[in-house]
matplotlib code that plots the C-alpha trace (Angstrom):
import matplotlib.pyplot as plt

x = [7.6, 9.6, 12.3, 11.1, 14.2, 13.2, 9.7, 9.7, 6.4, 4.0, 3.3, -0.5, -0.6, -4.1, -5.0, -8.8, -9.2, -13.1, -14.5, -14.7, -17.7, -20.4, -17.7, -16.7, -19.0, -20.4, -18.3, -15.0, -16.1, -16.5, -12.9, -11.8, -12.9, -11.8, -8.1, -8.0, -8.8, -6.0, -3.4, -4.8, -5.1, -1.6, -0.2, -2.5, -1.0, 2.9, 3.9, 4.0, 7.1, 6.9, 5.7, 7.6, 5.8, 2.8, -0.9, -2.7, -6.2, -7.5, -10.0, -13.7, -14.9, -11.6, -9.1, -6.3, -6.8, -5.7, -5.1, -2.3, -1.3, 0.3, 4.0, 4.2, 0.8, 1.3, -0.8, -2.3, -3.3, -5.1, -8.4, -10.7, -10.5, -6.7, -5.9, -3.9, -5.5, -3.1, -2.8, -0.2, 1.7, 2.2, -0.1, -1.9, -5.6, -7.1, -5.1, -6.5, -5.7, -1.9, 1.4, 1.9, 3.3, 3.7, 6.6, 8.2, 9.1, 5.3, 4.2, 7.3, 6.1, 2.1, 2.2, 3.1, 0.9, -2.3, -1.5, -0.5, -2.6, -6.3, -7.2, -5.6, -7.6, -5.5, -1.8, 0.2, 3.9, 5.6, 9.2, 8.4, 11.4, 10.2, 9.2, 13.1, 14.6, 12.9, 13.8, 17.7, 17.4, 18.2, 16.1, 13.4, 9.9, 9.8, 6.3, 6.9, 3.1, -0.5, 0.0, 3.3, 2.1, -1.1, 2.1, 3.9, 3.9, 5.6, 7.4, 10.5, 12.6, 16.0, 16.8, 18.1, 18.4, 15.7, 12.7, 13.3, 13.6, 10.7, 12.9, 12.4, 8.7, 9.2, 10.9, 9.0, 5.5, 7.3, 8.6, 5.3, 3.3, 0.3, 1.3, -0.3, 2.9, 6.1, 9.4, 11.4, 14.7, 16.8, 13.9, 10.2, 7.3, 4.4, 1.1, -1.7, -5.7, -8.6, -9.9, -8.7, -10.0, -8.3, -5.2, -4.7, -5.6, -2.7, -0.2, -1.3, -0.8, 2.4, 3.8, 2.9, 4.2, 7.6, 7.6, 6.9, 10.0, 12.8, 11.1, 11.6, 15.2, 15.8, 15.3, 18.2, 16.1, 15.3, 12.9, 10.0, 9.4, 6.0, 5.7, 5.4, 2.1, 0.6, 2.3, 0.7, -2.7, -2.9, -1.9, -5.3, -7.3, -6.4, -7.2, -10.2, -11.9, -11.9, -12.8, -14.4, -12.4, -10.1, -11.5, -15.2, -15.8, -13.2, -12.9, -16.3, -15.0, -12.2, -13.9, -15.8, -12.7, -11.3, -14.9, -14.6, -11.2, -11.4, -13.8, -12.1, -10.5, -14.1, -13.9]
y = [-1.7, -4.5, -5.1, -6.9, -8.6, -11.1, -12.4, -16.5, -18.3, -18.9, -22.0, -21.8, -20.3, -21.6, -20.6, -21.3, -18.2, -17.7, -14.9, -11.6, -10.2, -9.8, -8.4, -5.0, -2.7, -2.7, -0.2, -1.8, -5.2, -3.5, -1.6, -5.0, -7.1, -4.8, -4.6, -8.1, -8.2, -5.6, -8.1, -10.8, -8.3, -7.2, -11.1, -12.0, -9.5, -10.2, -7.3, -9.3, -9.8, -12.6, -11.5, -8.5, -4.8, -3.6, -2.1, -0.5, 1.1, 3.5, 2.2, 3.9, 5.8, 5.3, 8.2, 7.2, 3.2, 1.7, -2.1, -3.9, -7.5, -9.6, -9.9, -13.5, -14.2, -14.2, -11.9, -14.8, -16.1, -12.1, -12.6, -9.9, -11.3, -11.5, -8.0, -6.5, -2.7, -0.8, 2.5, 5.6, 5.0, 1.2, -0.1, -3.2, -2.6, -6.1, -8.8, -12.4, -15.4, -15.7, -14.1, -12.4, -8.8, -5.7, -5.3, -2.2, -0.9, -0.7, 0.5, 3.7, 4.5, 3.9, 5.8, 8.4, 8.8, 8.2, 10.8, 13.6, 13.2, 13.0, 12.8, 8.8, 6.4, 3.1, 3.1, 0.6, 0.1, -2.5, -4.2, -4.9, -6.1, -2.7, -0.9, -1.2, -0.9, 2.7, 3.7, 2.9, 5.3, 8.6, 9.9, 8.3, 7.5, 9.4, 10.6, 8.4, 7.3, 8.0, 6.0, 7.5, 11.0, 10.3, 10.2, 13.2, 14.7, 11.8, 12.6, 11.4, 10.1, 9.2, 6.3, 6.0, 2.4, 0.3, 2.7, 1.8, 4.9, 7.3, 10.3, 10.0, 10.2, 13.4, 13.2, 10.7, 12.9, 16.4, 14.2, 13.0, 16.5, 16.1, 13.7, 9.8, 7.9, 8.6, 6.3, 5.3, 5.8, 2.5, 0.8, 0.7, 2.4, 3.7, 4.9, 6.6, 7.2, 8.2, 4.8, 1.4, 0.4, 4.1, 3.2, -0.2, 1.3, 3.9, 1.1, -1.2, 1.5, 2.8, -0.7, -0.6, 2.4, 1.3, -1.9, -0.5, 2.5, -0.6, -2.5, 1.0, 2.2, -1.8, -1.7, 0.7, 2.6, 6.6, 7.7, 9.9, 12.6, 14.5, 18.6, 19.7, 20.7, 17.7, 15.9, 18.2, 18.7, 14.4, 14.5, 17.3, 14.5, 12.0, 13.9, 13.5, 17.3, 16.2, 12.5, 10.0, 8.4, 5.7, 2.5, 3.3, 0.8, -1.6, -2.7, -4.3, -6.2, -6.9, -8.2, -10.7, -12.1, -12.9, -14.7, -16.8, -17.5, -17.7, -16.1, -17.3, -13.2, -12.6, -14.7]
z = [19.5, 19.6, 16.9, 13.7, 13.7, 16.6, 15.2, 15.6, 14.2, 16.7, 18.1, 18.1, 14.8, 13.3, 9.5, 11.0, 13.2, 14.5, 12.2, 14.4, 11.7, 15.0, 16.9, 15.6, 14.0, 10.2, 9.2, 10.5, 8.9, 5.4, 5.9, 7.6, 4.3, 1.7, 3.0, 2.7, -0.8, -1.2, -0.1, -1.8, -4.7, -4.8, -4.5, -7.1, -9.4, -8.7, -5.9, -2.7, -1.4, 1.1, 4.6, 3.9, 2.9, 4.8, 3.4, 6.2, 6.5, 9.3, 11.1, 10.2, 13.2, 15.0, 13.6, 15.8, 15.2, 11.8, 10.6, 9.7, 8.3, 11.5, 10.9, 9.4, 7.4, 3.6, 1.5, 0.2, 4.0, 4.5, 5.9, 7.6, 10.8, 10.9, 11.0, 14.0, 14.9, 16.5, 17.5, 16.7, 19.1, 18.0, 21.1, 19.8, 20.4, 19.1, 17.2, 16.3, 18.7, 17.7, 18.6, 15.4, 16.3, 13.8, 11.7, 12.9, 9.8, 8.7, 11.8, 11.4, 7.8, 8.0, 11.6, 10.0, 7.5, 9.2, 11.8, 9.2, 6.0, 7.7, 3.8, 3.7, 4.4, 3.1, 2.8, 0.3, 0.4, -2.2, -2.4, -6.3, -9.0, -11.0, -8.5, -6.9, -10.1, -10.4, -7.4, -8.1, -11.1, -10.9, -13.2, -11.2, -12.9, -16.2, -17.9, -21.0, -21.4, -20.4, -17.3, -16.2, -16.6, -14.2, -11.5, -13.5, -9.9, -7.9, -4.4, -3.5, -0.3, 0.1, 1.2, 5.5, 5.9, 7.3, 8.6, 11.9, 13.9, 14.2, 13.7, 10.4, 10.4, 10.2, 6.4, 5.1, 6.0, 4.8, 1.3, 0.9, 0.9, -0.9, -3.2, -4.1, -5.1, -3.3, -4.4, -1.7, -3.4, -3.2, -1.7, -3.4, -4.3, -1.9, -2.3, -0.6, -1.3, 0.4, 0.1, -0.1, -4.0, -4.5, -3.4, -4.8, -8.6, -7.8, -6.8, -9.9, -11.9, -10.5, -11.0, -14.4, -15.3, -13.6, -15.8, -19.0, -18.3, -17.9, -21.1, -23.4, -21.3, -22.0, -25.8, -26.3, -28.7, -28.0, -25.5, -26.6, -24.0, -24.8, -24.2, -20.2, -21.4, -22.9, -19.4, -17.3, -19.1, -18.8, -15.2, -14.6, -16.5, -13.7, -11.1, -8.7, -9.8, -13.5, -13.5, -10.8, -8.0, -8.9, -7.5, -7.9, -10.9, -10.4, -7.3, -7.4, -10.3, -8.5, -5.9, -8.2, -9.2, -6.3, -5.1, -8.1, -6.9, -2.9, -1.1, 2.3, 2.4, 3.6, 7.2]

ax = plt.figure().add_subplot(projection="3d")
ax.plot(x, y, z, "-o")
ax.set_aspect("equal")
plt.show()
């Protein structure tokens, strides 16, 4: 993997990249189009961060393949045909007709995840204002309201420096455990689901509940903590066993807004 350090824009960069829709399978378009909408979901609703951060989705059919945004796009410039599919081992196995390469840092985390939770199907990692702030706390994301306590079990990692070396794959996977939201202390938020609408309502909502614990620790008034058992009995209601998926009725909503909008993410 070459160091993400030393990306220059392409020459040949062209926004107008032939659609590759007849030249992967069904299955890979659908995963192909969806992650797409995920970055131009999460720009849309303020937690881009330039080129910079990384959603990845494994490739359906392909356990050891998952996609990537090229290091360079903007979420806002995520198509389905621009993807990068790579490998575990960082090999590029299809990219569209630029010199893009993968940010190493995405490719360290994400790697790591899709070869130890076979559950994950879609990976989101996010530099947010919030999202940083939280992870700078100590006390890290408290349970102060219904949102919150959906992550009442939130994983933690402490911060290394930039994720560029793969020994610490090995922490990140073992912080991570079972968990959807891990913070990255000193560095952001990041989220796993079994799908890719399932993983982008866990990141919208983590954000949210990040943003709404500085407004009330802002206000300088007390902080209401509710019993463990209420906390826990709200974080059961969230859960997959007791309710539906996340992402079952809103990402198709979702995805109506962003065809009103721009349907170009579907090219």
């Amino acid at each position: 993997m070459p160091d993400d350090l030393s990306a220059v824009r392409p020459k040949n960069y062209d926004p107008n990249i032939p659609c590759i829709k007849d030249q992967v399978s069904p299955q890979e378009w659908a995963a192909r189009v969806d992650l797409a909408a995920c970055y131009r979901l999460i720009d849309l609703y303020g937690m881009s961060d330039l080129i910079a951060n990384h959603v990845s989705a494994r490739v359906p059919g392909e356990p050891g393949h998952f996609l990537i945004n090229p290091y360079g796009l903007l979420y806002d410039e995520m198509t389905a045909s621009s993807m990068l599919k790579i490998d575990l081992d960082g090999a590029v196995i299809a990219q569209p007709p630029f010199d893009y390469g993968v940010n190493r840092a995405g490719f360290v985390i994400h790697s790591a995840i899709h070869r130890a939770r076979h559950d994950v199907d879609c990976v989101i990692h996010t530099h947010t204002a919030a999202g940083m702030a939280v992870s700078s706390l100590d006390c890290g994301l408290l349970p102060l309201n219904q949102t919150a306590m959906r992550f009442a079990h939130v994983a933690y990692h402490d911060y290394e420096g930039v994720v560029l070396d793969l020994s610490e794959q090995e922490r990140l996977v073992a912080d991570l455990g079972d968990h959807d939201l891990m913070i990255l202390r000193n560095h952001g938020l990041l989220v796993v689901g079994a799908t890719i609408p399932q993983a982008f309502n866990h990141i919208h909502r983590a954000e949210l509940a990040c943003k709404t614990q500085l407004m009330a620790m802002a206000s300088g008034a007390g902080l209401i903590s509710p019993a463990e058992s209420v906390i826990e009995a709200t974080f059961q209601a969230y859960q997959p066993h007791t309710r539906r998926p996340f992402g079952v009725l809103d990402w198709p909503a979702l995805l109506r807004k962003l065809d009103r909008m721009d349907p170009s993410y579907r090219t």
